[in-house]
VEXKOLSE-928997 format. One line per 4 residues: number of its first residue (from 1); their letters; for each residue x, y, z of C-alpha. Coordinates in steps of 0.1 Angstrom, whole numbers, plus 5000, padded with zeros to 4 digits. Layout:
BEGIN
NUM = A = X,Y,Z; ...
//
This chain:
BEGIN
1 = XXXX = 5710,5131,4989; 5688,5107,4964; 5686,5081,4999; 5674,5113,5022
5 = XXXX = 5645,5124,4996; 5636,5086,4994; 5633,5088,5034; 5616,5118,5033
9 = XXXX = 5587,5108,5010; 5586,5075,5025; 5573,5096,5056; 5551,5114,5040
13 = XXXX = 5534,5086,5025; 5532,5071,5061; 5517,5105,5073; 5496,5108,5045
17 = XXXX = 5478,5073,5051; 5474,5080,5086; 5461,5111,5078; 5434,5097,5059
21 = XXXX = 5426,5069,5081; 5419,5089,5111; 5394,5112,5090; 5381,5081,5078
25 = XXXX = 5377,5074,5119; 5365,5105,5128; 5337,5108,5102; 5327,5073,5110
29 = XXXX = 5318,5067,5146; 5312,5032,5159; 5276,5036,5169; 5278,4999,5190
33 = XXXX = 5255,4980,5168; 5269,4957,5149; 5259,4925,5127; 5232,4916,5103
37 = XXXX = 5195,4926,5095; 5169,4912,5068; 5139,4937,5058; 5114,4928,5030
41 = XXXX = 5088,4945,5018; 5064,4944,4991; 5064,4979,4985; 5069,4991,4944
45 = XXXX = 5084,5022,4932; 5083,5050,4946; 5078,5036,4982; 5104,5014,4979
49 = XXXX = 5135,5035,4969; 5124,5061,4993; 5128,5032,5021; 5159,5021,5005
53 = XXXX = 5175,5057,5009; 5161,5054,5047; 5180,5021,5050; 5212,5038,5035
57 = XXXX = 5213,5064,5056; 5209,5040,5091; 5241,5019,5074; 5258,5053,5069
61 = XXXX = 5249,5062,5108; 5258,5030,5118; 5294,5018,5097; 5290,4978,5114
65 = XXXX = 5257,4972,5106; 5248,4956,5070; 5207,4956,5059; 5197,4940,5034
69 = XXXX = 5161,4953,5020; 5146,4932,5000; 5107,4937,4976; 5086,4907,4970
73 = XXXX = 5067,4926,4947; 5036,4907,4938; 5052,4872,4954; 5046,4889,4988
77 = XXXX = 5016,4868,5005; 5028,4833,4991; 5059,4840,5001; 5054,4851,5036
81 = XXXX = 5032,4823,5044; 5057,4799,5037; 5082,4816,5058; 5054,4820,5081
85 = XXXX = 5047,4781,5080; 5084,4775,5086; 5088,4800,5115; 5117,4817,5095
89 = XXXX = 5106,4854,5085; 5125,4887,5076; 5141,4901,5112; 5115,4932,5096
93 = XXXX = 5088,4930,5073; 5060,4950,5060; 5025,4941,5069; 5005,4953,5042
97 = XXXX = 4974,4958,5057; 4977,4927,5079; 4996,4936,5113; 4966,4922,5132
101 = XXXX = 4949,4898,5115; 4978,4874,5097; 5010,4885,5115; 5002,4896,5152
105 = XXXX = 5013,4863,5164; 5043,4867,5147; 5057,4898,5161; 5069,4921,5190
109 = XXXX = 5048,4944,5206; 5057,4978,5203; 5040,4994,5232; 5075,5002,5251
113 = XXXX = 5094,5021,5221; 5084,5058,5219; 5071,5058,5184; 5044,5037,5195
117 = XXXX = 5026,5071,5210; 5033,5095,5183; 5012,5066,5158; 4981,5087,5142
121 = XXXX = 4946,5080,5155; 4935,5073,5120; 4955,5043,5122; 4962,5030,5158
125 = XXXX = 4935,5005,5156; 4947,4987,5124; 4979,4981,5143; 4966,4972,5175
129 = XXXX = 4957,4938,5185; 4925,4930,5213; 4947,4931,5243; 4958,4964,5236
133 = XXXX = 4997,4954,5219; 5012,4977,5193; 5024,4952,5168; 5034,4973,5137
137 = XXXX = 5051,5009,5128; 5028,5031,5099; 5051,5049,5080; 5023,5058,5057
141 = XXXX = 4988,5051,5060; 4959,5047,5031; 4932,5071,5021; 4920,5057,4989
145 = XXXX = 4889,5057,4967; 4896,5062,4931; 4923,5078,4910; 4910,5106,4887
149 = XXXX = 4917,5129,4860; 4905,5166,4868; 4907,5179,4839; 4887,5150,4818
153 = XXXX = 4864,5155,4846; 4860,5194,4836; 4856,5182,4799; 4832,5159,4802
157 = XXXX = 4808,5183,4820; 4813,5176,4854; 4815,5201,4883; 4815,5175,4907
161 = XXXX = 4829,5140,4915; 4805,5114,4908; 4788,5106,4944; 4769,5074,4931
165 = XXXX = 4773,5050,4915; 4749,5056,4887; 4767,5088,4883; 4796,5070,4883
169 = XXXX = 4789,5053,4852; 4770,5081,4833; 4806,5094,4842; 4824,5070,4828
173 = XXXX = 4798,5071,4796; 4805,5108,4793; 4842,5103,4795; 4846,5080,4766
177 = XXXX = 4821,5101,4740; 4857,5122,4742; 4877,5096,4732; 4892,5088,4765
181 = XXXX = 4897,5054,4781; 4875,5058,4810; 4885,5029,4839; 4924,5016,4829
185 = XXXX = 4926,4980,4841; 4963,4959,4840; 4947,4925,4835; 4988,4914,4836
189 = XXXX = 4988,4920,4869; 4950,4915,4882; 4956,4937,4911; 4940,4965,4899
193 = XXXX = 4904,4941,4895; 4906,4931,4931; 4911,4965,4945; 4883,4975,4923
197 = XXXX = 4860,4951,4944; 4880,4954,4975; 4868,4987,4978; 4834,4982,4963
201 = XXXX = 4826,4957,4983; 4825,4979,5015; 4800,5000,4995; 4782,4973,4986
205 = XXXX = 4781,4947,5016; 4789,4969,5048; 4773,5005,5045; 4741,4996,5037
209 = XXXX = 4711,4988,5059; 4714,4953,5063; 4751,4960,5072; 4755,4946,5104
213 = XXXX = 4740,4913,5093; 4766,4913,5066; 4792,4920,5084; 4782,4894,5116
217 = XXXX = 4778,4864,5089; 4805,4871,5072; 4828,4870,5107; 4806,4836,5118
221 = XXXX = 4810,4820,5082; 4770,4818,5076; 4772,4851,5051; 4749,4846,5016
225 = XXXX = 4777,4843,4989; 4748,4851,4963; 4746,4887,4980; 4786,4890,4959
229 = XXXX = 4772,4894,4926; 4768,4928,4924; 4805,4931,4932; 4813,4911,4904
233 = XXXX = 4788,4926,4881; 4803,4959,4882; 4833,4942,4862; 4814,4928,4840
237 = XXXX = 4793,4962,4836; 4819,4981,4824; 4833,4950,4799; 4801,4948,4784
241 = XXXX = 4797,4986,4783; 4831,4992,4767; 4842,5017,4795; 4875,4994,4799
245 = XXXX = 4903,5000,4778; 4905,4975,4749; 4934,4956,4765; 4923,4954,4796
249 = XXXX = 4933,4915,4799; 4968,4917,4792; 4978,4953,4798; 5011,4959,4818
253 = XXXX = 5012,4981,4851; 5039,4997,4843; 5019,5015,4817; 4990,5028,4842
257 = XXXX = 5011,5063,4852; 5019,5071,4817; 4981,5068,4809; 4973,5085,4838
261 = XXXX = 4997,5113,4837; 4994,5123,4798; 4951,5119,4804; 4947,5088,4782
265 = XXXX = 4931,5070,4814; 4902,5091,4838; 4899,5063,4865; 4924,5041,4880
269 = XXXX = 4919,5018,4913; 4952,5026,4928; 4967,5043,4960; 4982,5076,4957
273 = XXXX = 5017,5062,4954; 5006,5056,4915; 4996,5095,4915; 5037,5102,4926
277 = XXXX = 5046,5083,4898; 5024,5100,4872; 5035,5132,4881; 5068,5119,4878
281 = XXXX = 5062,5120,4839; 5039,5147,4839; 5041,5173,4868; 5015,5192,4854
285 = XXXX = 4987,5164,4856; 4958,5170,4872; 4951,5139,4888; 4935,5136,4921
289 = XXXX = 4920,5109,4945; 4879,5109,4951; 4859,5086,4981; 4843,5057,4969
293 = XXXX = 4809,5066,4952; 4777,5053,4972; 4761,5022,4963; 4728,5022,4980
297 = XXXX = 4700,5048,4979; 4712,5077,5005; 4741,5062,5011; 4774,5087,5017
301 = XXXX = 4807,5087,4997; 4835,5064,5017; 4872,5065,5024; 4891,5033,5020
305 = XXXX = 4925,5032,5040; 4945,5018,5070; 4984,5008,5074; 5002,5014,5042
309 = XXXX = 5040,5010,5045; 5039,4996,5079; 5066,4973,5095; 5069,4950,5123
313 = XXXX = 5097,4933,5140; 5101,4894,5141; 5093,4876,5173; 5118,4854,5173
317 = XXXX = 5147,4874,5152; 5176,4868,5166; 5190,4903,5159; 5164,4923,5185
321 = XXXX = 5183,4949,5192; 5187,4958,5160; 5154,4956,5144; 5143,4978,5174
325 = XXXX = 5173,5007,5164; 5159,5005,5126; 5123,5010,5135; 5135,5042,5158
329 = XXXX = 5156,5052,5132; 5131,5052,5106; 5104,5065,5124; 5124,5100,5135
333 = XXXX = 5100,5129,5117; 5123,5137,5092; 5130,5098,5080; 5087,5093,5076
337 = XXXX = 5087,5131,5060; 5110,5119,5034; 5091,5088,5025; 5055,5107,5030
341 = XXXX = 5064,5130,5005; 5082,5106,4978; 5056,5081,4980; 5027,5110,4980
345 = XXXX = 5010,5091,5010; 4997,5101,5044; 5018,5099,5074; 5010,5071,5102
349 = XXXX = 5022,5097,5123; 5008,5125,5140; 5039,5150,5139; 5047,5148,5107
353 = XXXX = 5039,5185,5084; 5049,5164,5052; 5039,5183,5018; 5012,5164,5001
357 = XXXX = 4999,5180,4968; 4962,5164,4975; 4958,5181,5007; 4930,5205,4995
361 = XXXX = 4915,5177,4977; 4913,5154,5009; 4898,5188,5028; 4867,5190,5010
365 = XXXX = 4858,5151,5022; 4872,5158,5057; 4839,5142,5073; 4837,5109,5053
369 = XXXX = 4839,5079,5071; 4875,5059,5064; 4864,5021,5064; 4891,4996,5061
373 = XXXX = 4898,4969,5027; 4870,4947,5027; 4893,4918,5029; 4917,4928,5057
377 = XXXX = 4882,4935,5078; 4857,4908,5067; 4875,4876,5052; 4897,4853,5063
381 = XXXX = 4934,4857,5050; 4943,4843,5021; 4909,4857,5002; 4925,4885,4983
385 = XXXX = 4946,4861,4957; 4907,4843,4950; 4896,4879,4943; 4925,4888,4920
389 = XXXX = 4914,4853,4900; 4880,4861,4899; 4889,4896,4885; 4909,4885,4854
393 = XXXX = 4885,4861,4848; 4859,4880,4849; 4875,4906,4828; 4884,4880,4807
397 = XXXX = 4846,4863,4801; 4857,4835,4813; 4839,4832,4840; 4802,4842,4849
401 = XXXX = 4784,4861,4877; 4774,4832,4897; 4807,4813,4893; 4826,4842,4908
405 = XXXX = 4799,4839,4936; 4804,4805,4938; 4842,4806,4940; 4845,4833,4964
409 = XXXX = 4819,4807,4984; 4845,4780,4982; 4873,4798,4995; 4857,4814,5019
413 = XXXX = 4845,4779,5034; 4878,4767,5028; 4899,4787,5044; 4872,4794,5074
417 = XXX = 4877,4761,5082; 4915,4763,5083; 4915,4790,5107
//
């Protein structure tokens, strides 16, 4: 009797485990693709863990494939030009603003895939090279001016954004008789300085009436590097002024949403991914994004923006097919509406309803010009890193006016001449 029982539950054991291995089967399809794939980004929080989740969910859909998605974080540029230098990039990697100018030789056009028509007007031309090849996927694209507090706004006696920049720094004036740090700058991390004249810079240099000379000496290499100091000054402006937050030169970003969301901050030179994370602390902020403010006499408000979270595909990655099944993957509407809505920016997409809490905001500026980074457009790679050392130094006083014009001179020449 004891032998029979020990038969029995030996075959249930044996039905059991078969059981479970064919619903393990059955719930697990092989899809076909199998092997290996490298994706790096340089994406932060939230962008990047809603990519990660993307990235999950194409492993889960496909049980033999294995990604490994990897941020650079600040590293990004130094590091991709070495990989660039040694022909041995990510099989997928984000562009950051570059698709055409620094990586289009680099990748595979995308003209053939579907998502390539679906890509938002907005931002067609940023990934688009002269001969007409789709080189990079949007998943998000830029709109950006300047973070700001609406409710400090309201309290310091505004009813309006400030349009100028004179308003801009009565604003900023107004704003700190209350007590509040009016432009938060992480001088850890002097990202936040060369935005602030990445974005000025188009004001300053390409919208006014001597534009077009601007522009065409600064694509020939003859541009008037003395013509830079009002970028810088508008640094040193708000140093001398005070409208800076006392530790601007060593402050941490990962301090810039808390001071945002619990209105200890009015401006911030971000991208509304740094809004997400604020209201991550504080739902009930009421933060919003404005155009940059007008520089010139008459001149309009501007949008800053292009390719945000936008990846391309290796040339020469050995794993092809694969790369190409992520990209589709992640560009279905509801993989792009996920990340659109945790990241809180724009889709690079054109059927994508995604829920963005600045909508109404972006509605009333509907007819302002979108110009793209001043560096991405008018300076040869490699500029932005001089820009973020000018910044801290500048912030710093460790460096003057005419240096910073004289630097920005040097690299410009420099790396002219090496491209």
């Amino acid at each position: 009797m004891k032998r029979f029982l020990v038969i029995m539950l030996c075959a249930l054991c044996v039905i059991g485990f078969a059981t479970a291995g064919g619903a393990k089967d059955s719930s697990s399809k092989d899809s076909g693709l199998h092997g290996s794939l490298t994706v790096a980004t340089n994406a932060s929080s939230p962008t990047f863990d809603a990519v990660e989740h993307i990235v999950e969910l194409f492993m889960e859909e496909n049980p033999g494939v294995d990604v490994e998605y990897t941020t650079y974080g600040s590293d990004y540029e130094n590091l991709m030009k070495a990989r660039m230098a040694a022909n041995d990039l990510p099989d997928v990697f984000a562009t950051h603003g570059w698709a055409v100018n620094r990586y289009a030789e680099y990748l595979m056009p995308l003209n053939d895939l579907e998502l390539s028509t679906r890509i938002a007007p907005a931002v067609i031309d940023t990934v688009t090279t002269d001969d007409g090849s789709i080189v990079a996927m949007p998943v998000t694209m830029e709109q950006s001016g300047m973070i700001y507090n609406k409710a400090i706004l309201r309290e310091a006696g505004w009813d309006h954004v400030p349009r100028t920049i004179d308003e801009f720094f009565q604003c900023c004036e107004d704003v700190k008789a209350l007590g509040v740090t009016p432009v938060y700058i992480t001088g850890k991390d002097t990202r936040n300085q060369a935005n602030l004249m990445d974005i000025m810079a188009v004001s300053i240099l390409i919208t006014c009436n001597d534009a077009g000379d601007n522009a065409e000496a600064l694509y020939n290499g003859t541009f008037d590097w003395s013509k830079w100091a009002p970028v810088s000054s508008l640094i040193t402006e708000l140093r001398d002024r005070g409208l800076l937050n006392v530790d601007a030169t060593t402050a941490d970003p990962i301090y810039t949403q808390e001071k945002l969301a619990f209105g200890e901050a009015m401006f911030n030179f971000n991208n509304q991914a740094a809004i997400t994370s604020a209201w991550e602390l504080n739902p009930d902020a009421e933060l919003s994004m404005m155009p940059v403010p007008g520089f010139h006499e008459d001149d309009e408000q501007i949008w800053i923006g292009g390719e945000r979270e936008c990846y391309g595909i290796w040339k020469d990655t050995p794993n092809k097919e694969l790369a190409i099944a992520f990209l589709e993957f992640m560009a279905r509407p509801e993989n792009v509406k996920y990340v659109c809505d945790t990241a809180g920016m724009p889709a690079g997409f054109i059927d994508i309803d995604s829920e963005q809490k600045l909508s109404e905001d972006y509605a009333a500026f509907a007819d302002l010009k979108i110009y793209p980074y001043f560096d991405r457009e008018w300076l040869p790679s490699g500029m932005w890193a001089t820009m973020r050392t000018i910044g801290g130094a500048l912030t710093a006083g460790e460096m003057s006016v005419e240096e910073s014009c004289n630097t920005m001179r040097d690299s410009y020449l420099s790396l002219m001449a090496q491209q």
